[in-house]
NUNU-385443 format. One line per field, with one value per residue (C-alpha): residue in three letters; z, y, x. Coordinates in steps of 0.001 Angstrom, whole numbers, always signed. Layout:
<nodes>
resn = (ALA,...)
c3 = (Z,...)
c2 = (Y,...)
c1 = (X,...)
</nodes>
This chain:
<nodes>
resn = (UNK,UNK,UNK,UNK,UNK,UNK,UNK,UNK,UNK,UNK,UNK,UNK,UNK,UNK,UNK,UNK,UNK,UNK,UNK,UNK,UNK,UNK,UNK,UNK,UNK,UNK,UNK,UNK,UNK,UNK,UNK,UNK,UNK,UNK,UNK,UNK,UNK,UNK,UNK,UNK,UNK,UNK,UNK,UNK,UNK,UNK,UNK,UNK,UNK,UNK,UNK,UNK,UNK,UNK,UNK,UNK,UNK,UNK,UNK,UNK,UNK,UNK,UNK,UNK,UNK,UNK,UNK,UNK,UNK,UNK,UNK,UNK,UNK,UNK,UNK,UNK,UNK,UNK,UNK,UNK,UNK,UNK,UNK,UNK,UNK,UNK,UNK,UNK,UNK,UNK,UNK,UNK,UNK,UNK,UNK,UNK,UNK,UNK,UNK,UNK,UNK,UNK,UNK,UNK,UNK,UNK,UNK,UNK,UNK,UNK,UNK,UNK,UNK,UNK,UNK,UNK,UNK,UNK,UNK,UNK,UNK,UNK,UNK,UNK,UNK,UNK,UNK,UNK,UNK,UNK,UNK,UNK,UNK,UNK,UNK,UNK,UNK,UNK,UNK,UNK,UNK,UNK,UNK,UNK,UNK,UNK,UNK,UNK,UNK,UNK,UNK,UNK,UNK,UNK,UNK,UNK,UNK,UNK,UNK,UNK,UNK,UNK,UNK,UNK,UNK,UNK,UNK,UNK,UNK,UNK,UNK,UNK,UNK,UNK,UNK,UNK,UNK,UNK,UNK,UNK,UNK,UNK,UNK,UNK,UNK,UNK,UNK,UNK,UNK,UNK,UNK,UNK,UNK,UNK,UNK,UNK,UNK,UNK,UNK,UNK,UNK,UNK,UNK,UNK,UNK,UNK,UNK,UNK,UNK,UNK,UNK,UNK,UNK,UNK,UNK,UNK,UNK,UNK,UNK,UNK,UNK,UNK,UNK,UNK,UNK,UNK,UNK,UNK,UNK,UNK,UNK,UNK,UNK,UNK,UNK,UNK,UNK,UNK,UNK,UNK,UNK,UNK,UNK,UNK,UNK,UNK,UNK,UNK,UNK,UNK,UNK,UNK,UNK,UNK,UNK,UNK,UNK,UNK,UNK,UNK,UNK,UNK,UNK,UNK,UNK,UNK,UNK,UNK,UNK,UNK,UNK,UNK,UNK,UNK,UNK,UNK,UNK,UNK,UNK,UNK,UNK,UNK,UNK,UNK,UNK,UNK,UNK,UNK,UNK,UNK,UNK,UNK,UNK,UNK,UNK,UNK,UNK,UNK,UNK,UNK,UNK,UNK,UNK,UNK,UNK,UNK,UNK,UNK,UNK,UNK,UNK,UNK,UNK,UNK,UNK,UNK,UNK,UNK,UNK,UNK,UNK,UNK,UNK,UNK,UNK,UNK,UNK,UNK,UNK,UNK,UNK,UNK,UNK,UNK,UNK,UNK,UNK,UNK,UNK,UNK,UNK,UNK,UNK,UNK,UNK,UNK,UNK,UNK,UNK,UNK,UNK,UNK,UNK,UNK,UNK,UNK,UNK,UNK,UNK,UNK,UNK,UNK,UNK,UNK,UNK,UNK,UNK,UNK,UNK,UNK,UNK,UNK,UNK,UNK,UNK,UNK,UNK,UNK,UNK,UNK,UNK,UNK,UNK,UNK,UNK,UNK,UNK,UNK,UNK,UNK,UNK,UNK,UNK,UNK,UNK,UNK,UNK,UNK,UNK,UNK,UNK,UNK,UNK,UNK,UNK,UNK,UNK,UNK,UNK,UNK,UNK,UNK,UNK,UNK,UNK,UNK,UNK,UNK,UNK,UNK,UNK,UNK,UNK,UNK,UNK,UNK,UNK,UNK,UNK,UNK,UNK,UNK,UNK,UNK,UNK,UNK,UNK,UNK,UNK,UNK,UNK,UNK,UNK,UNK,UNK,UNK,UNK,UNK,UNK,UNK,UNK,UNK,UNK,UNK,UNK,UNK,UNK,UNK,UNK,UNK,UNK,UNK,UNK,UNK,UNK,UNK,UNK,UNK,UNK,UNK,UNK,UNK,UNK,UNK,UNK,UNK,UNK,UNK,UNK,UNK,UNK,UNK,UNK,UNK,UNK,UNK,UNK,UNK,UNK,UNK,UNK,UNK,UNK,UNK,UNK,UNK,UNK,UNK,UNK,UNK,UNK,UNK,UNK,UNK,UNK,UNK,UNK,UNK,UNK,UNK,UNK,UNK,UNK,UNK,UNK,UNK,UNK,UNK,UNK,UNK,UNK,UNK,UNK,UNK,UNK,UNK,UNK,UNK,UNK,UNK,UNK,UNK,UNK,UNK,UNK,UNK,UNK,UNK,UNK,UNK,UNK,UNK,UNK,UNK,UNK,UNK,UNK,UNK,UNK,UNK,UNK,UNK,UNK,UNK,UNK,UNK,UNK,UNK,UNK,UNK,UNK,UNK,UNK,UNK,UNK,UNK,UNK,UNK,UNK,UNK,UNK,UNK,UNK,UNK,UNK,UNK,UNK,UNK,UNK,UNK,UNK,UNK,UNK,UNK,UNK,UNK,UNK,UNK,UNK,UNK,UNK,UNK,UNK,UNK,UNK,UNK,UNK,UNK,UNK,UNK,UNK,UNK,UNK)
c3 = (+82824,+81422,+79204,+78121,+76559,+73703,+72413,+71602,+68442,+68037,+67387,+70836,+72729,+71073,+71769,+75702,+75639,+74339,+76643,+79915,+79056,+81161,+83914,+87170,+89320,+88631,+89499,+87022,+84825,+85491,+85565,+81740,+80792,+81988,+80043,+76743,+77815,+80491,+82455,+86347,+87982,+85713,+87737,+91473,+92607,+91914,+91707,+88839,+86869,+87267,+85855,+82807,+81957,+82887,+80351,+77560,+76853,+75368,+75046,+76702,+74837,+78240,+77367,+80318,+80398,+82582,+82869,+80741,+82533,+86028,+84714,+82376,+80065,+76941,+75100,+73544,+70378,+68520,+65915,+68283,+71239,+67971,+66972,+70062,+70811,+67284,+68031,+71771,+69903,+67258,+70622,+71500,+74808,+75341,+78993,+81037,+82874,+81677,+84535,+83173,+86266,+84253,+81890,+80549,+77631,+76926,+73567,+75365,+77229,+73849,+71818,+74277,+74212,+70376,+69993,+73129,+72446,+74941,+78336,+80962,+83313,+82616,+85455,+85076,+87487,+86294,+88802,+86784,+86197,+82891,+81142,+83622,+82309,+78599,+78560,+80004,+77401,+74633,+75731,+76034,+72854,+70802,+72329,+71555,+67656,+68039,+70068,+69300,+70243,+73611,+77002,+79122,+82900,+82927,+86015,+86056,+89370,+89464,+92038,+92768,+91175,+94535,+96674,+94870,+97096,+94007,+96808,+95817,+92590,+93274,+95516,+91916,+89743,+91111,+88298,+85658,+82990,+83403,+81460,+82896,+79905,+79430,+79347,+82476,+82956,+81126,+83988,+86860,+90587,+91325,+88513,+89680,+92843,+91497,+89798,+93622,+91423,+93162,+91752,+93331,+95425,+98936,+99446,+99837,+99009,+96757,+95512,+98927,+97240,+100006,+100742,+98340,+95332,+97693,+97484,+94307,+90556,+91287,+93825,+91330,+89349,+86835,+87679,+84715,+86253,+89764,+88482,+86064,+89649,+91765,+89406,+88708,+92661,+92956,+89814,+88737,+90990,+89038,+85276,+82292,+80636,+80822,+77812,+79127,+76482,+78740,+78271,+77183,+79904,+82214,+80650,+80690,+84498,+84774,+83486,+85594,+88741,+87726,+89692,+92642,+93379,+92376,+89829,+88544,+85568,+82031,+78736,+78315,+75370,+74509,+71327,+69689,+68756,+66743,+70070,+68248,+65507,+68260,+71214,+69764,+72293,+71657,+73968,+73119,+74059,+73133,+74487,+77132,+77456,+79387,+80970,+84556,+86706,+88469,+86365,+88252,+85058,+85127,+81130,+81563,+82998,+79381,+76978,+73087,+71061,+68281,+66115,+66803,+63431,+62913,+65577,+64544,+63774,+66667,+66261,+69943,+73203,+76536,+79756,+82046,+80897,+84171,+86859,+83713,+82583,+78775,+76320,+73013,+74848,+70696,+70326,+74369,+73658,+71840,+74245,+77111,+78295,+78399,+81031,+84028,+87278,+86249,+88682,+88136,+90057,+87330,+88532,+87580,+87255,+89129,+90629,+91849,+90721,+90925,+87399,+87059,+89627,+89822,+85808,+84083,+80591,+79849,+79094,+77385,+79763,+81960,+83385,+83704,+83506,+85066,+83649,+84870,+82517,+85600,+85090,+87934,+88978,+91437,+91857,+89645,+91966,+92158,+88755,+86622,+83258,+82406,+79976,+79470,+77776,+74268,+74534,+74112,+70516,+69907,+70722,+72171,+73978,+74539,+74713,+76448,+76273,+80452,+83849,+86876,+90456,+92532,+96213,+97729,+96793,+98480,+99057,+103501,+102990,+104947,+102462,+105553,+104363,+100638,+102777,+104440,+101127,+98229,+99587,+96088,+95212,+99180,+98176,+94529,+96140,+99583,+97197,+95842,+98783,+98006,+95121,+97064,+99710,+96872,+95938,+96312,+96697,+100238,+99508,+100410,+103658,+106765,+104153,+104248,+102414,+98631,+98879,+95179,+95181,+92092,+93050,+94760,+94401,+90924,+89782,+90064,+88083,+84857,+82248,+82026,+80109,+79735,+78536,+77977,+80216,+77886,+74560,+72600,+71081,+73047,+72278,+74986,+75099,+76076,+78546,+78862,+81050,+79934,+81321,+83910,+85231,+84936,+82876,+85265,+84218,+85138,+86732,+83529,+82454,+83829,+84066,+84957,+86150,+85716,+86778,+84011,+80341,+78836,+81276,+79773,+76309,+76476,+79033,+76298,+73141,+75388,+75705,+72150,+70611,+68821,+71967,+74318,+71842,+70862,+74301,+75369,+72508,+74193,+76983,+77063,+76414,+73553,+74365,+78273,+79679,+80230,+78306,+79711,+84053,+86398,+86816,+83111,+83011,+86510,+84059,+81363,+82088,+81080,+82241,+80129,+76889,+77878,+77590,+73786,+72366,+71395,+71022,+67265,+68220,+70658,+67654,+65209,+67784,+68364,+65132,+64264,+66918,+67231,+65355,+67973,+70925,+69745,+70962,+74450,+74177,+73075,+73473,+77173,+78528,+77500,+79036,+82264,+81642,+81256,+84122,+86423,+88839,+88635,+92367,+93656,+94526,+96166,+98202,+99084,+99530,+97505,+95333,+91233,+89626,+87350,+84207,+85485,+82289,+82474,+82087,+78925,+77407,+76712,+77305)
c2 = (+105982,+109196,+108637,+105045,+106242,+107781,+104603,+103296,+103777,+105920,+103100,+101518,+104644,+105002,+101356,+101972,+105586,+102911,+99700,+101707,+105699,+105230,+103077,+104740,+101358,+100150,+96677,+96001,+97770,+94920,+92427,+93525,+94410,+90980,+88748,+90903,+90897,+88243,+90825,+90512,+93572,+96150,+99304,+98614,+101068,+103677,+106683,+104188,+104240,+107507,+108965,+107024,+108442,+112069,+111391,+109824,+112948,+114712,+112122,+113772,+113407,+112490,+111684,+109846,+111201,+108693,+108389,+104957,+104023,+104238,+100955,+99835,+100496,+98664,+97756,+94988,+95199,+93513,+91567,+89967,+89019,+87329,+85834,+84205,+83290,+81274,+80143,+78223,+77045,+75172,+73920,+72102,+74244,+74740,+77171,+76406,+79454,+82197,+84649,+87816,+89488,+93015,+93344,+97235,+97949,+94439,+93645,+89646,+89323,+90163,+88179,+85066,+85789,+85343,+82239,+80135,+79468,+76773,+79245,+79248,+82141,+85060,+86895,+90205,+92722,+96083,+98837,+101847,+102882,+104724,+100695,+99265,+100751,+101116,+97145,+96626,+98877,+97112,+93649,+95015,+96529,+93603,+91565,+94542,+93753,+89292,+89021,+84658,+84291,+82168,+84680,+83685,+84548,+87869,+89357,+92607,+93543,+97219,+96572,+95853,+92777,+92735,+93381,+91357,+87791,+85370,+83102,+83888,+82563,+79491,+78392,+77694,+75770,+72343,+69948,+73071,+73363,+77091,+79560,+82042,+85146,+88430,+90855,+91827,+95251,+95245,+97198,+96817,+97428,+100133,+102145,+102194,+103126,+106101,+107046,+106410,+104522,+102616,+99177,+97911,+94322,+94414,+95080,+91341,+89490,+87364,+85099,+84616,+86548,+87352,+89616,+92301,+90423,+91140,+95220,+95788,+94828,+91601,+92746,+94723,+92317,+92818,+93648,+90911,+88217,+88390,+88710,+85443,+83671,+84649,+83230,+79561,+79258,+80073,+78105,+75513,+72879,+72918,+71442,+74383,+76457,+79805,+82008,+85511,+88064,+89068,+90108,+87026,+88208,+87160,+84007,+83138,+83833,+81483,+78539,+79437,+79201,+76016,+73394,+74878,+77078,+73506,+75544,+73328,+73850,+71484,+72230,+75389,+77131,+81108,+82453,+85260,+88143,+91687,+94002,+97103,+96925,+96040,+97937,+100802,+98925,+98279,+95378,+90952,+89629,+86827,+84450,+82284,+79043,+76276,+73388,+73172,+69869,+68914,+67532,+65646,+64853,+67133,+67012,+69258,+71982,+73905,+75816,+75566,+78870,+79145,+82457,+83095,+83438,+80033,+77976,+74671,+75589,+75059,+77591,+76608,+75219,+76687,+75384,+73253,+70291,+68557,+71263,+74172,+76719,+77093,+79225,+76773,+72700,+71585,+73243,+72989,+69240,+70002,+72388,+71314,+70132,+74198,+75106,+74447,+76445,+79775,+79489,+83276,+85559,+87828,+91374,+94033,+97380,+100327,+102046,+104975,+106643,+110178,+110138,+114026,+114372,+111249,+111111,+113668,+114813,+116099,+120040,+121828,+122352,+119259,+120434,+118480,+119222,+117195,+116454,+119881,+121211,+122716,+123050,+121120,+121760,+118935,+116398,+113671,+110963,+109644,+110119,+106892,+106784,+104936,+102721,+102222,+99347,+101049,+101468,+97941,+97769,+96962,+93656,+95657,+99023,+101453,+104703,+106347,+109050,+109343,+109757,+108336,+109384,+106301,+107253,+103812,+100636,+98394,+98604,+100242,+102099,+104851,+108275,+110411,+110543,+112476,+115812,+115976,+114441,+115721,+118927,+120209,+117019,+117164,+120571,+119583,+116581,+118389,+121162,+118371,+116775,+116704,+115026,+111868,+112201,+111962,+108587,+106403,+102739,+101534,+100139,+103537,+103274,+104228,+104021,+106623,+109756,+109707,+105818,+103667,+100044,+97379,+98201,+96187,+94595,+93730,+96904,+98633,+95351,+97020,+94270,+93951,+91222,+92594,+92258,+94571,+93336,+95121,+94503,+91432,+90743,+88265,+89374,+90115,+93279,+93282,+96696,+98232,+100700,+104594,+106591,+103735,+103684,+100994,+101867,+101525,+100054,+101158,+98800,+97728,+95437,+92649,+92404,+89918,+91681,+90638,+91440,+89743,+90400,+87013,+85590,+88430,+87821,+83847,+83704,+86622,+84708,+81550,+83246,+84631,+81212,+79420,+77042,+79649,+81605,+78712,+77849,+81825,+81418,+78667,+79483,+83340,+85161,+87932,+89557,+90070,+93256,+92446,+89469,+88923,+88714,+87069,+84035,+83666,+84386,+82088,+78898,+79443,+76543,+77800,+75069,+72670,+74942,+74981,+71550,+70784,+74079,+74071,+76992,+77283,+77703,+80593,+82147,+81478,+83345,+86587,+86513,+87020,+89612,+91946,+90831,+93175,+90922,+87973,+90176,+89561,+85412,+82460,+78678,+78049,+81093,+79270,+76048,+77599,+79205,+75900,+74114,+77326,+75524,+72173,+71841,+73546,+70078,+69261,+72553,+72470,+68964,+67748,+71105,+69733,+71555,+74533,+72568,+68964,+67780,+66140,+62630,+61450,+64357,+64546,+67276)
c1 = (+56163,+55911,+59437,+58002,+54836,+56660,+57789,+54383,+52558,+49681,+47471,+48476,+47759,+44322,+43661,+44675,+41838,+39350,+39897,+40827,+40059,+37126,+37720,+38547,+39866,+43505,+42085,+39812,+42339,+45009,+42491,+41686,+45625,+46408,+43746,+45638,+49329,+49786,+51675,+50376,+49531,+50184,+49743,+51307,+48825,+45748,+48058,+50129,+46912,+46069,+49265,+48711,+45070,+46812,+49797,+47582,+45968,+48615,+51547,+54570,+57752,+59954,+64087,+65462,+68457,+70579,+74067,+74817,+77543,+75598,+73740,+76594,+74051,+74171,+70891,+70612,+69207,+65911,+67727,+70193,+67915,+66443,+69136,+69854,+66228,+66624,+69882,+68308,+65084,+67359,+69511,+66618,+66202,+62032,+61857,+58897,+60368,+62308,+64213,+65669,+67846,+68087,+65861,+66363,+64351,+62694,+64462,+65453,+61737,+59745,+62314,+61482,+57373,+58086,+60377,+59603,+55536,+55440,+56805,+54046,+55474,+58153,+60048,+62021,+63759,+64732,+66052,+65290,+61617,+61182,+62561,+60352,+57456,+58901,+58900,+55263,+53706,+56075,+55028,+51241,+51468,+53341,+50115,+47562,+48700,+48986,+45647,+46227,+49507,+50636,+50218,+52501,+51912,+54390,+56032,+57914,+59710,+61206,+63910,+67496,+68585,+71303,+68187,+64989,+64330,+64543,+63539,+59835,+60343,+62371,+59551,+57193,+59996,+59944,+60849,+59847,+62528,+63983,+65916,+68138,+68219,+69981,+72355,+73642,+75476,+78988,+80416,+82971,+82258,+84800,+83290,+79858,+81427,+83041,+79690,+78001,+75797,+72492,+72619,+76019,+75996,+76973,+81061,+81975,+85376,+83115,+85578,+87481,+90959,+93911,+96186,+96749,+94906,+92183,+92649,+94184,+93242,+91888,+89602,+87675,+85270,+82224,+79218,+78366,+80303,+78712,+75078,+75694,+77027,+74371,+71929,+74080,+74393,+70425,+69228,+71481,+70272,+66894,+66491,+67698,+69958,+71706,+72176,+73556,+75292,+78974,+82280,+84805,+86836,+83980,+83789,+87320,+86382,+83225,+85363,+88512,+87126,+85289,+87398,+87369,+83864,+81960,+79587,+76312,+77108,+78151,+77967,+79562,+79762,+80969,+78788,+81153,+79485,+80113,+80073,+80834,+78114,+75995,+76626,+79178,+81462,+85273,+84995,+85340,+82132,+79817,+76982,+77684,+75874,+75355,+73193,+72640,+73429,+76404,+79353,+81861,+83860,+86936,+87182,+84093,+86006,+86311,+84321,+84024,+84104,+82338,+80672,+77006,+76665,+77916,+77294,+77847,+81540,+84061,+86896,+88572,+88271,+89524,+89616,+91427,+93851,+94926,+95447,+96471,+94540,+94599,+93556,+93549,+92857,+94208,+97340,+98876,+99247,+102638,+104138,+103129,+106326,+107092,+104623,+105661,+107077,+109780,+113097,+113206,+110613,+108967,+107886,+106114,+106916,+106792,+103515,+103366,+99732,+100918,+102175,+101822,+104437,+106555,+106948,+108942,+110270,+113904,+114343,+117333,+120460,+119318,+115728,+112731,+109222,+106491,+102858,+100919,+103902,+105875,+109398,+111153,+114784,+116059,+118623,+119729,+120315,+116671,+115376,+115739,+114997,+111518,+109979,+106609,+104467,+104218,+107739,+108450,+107940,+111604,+113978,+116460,+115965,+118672,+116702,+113542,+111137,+110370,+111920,+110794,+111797,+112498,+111831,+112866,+114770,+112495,+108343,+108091,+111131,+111451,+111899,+113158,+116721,+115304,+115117,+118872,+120033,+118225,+116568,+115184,+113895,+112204,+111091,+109674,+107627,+106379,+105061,+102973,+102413,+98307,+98537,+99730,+97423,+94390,+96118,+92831,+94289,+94509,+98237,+99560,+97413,+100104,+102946,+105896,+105509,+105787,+106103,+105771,+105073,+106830,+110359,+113168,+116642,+115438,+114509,+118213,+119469,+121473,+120242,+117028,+113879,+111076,+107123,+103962,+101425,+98843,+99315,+98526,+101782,+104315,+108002,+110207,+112730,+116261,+116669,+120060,+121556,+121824,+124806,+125267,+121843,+119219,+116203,+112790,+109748,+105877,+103147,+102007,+105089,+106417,+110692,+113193,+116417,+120048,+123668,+125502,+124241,+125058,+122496,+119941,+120997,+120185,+117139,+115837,+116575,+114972,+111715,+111401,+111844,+109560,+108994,+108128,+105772,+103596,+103151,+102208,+99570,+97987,+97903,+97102,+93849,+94593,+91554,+92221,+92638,+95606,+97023,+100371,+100008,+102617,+100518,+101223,+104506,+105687,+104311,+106886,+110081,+112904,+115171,+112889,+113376,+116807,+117158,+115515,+117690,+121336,+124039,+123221,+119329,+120331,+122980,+119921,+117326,+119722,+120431,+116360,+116583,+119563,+122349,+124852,+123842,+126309,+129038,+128180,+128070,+129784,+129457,+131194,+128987,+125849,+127513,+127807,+124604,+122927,+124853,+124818,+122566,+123407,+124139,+121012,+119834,+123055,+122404,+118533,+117698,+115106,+114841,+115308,+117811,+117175,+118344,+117004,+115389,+112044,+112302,+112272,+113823,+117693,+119667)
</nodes>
């Protein structure tokens, strides 16, 4: 309370002295607060109401002083909550009911008091106290100054949004149009963890994931996401809208999951909005919209994008076109045909997340030094030569900045045999032994010492195609050998391996054509995290691109690319390339054959 007070204008805090200076009952000082502000029960108790006649007299200038990230604090500013407000009024939507599941500072509850004049009763949770009270005085005060205006009845609840029984509100909807408001926190769960943050929901496998998906990266999930899902599985059965401010990332998510978690949900739209000038956040975001009521038409599995600022102007349309997931619904039509199932397993890189240790840097006369800056003196045998995602800015790659040490061939492998075989390397890493014991991520749980995940048969392949998984543009590298070793790639790109480099050279001028790169910008979301993921990258046919190119389309690619690559094809080589598994039916039944055209399309 004490931090909120400072926000209000002289006038307002000379208006509360007169109205409730003298009053020494916090009941008949709500029961006068709420006749001027709407807001029920204003103080929770007497020892509420006397800290406010204590801090009136002087006005303490409190900060707060939280840690933004702890709330994934991002406030949303006046003129936007405005915006959108204006931008739902000309939409047609009129709220009986407005819910705001974080409310922070007020900007979206005030905005809504403003725009929606017809809203009979207004319900906000907050978890942290100096907003809580910063919004009641600013709703009290904005009323103080527009005596006339529409009070709607206005209920504040300092609690956890993971925690507050929304049951109690449910319970006074009935056929009451609602509107679900806000801007939940733009933060992800393991973060708060780290931060042993207050406001995180209950550890749950909310979206049912298995295996590892279920303990690594897509076990982690937005804070954002699962707020905006608790509220569609406890509202959308009842008449209204939601309009919540989120990362596109989320909303990508929302209308992924569609099909199969059987939201109540139609309608969907994704406002774009200017998060930097906003929120000083380097982060896509935008509105995200939609009607409740179940939809049972599939075609309503997608999501129009349009600007905020220009809302009646449909830039795209994601969503789902039969059972694929696509980023642009207008431009898939035409390659299609592309995305289908890969015949070669795409993997990702190498992880290791001891990078200070495991990843080193060449020194004069053949010494390394590692990233504390320790100059390391150990075998050869182990350390590979590494490429990393910004490394990948090239079509072919021949040199690289980083070694790796690569403890095991395959993921369980026992890394025993390192200390009869390579005793300074056993020396180097049992030195360092702590630093892979700190390793958080349970995939190391019960593993052998010093074990790395990502690597396998493929990795110690000599030729090498290869994506970032992180950046936004989609051409693929050609990786060759150094000094007779195979280059290594880390966890954050994605690699086909090879034995024979005329295979490399064609299935890499295959996936850098025009076919291929049309599709990935269909069917890829730029502003992802991470852009390029296996799913992704398992959908691109390359038996069915095969089919529509010919041997001058291949010379014509590497041409484009790296002129020096011809060397290492010619025209019976990408015969036997495209035949090369012509009897795989003949040899696993029913399995279609790598280079089966589709019907309808000739060869």
């Amino acid at each position: 309370m004490r931090s909120a007070i400072r926000h209000l204008q002289p006038d307002t805090i000379q208006y509360l002295k007169t109205r409730i200076g003298n009053m020494t009952d916090f009941k008949l000082a709500n029961n006068l607060l709420a006749e001027i502000s709407g807001i029920e029960t204003f103080f929770r108790s007497q020892e509420d109401f006397l800290t406010l006649l204590e801090i009136l007299e002087p006005c303490f200038m409190v900060s707060d002083g939280i840690d933004r990230r702890e709330y994934g604090d991002f406030q949303t500013p006046p003129e936007l909550t405005d915006s959108i407000c204006s931008y739902l009024i000309a939409e047609n939507i009129s709220p009986d009911v407005i819910i705001e599941p974080t409310f922070g500072k007020g900007s979206f509850l005030l905005s809504a008091i403003k725009f929606f004049e017809k809203v009979k009763i207004i319900h906000g949770v907050e978890i942290h106290e100096p907003y809580y009270w910063q919004t009641k005085f600013s709703i009290l005060e904005y009323f103080i100054n527009k005596p006339e205006l529409n009070k709607p009845k206005i209920c504040l609840h300092l609690d956890n949004v993971f925690e507050f029984d929304f049951g109690k509100i449910e319970r006074f909807i009935g056929s009451k149009n609602v509107l679900i408001l806000g801007n939940p926190p733009w933060v992800t769960n393991s973060e708060l963890g780290s931060l042993n943050a207050r406001n995180l929901p209950n550890k749950s496998n909310f979206k049912a994931l298995n295996g590892l998906d279920a303990i690594t990266g897509k076990g982690n999930f937005d804070i954002c996401e699962y707020i905006i899902l608790m509220m569609i599985k406890l509202f959308s059965k009842y008449n209204g809208h939601m309009a919540m401010l989120t990362k596109n990332a989320v909303i990508k998510n929302l209308i992924c999951d569609l099909p199969k978690m059987n939201y109540n949900i139609h309608n969907t739209v994704a406002m774009r909005i200017n998060a930097k000038e906003h929120f000083d956040a380097s982060v896509e975001a935008s509105l995200f919209k939609c009607s409740f009521g179940k939809n049972d038409n599939r075609s309503a599995f997608s999501c129009k994008v349009s600007m905020l600022a220009a809302p009646n102007v449909v830039e795209n349309t994601f969503g789902w076109v039969g059972d694929k997931f696509v980023s642009d619904m207008t431009s898939y039509g035409t390659h299609k045909k592309y995305d289908g199932v890969s015949r070669y397993i795409w993997r990702q890189g190498i992880k290791h997340d001891c990078s200070n240790i495991m990843e080193l840097e060449i020194l004069p006369y053949n010494k390394y030094r590692n990233g504390l800056g320790q100059e390391v003196d150990i075998e050869d045998e182990l350390v590979y030569g590494l490429i990393k995602s910004s490394d990948l800015n090239s079509p072919v790659i021949t040199q690289h900045r980083k070694y790796v040490i690569v403890t095991q061939r395959m993921i369980g492998e026992s890394t025993t045999y390192i200390e009869y075989k390579f005793p300074k390397l056993y020396r180097y890493l049992m030195e360092h032994k702590h630093y892979f014991d700190q390793r958080k991520s349970t995939i190391y749980k019960n593993k052998p010492l010093f074990s790395i995940f990502g690597v396998g048969e493929y990795s110690f392949k000599p030729y090498k195609v290869a994506i970032s998984g992180l950046y936004k543009r989609s051409n693929f590298s050609l990786i060759l050998p150094v000094n007779g070793k195979p280059l290594m790639l880390d966890d954050t790109c994605y690699l086909l391996g090879f034995e024979n480099i005329s295979e490399a050279v064609f299935v890499w001028a295959i996936l850098n054509s025009i076919y291929v790169q049309e599709l990935l910008a269909s069917i890829t979301f730029l502003d992802a995290k991470r852009p390029y993921t296996k799913d992704v990258l398992m959908r691109l046919d390359i038996n069915q691109v095969a089919c529509d190119v010919t041997y001058e389309d291949i010379v014509n690619q590497i041409l484009s690319l790296a002129k020096t690559m011809l060397i290492n094809i010619n025209e019976g080589e990408w015969i036997a390339f495209r035949e090369q598994f012509a009897n795989v039916k003949n040899r696993e039944g029913n399995q279609p054959s790598l280079f089966a055209c589709r019907k309808g399309v000739s060869v």
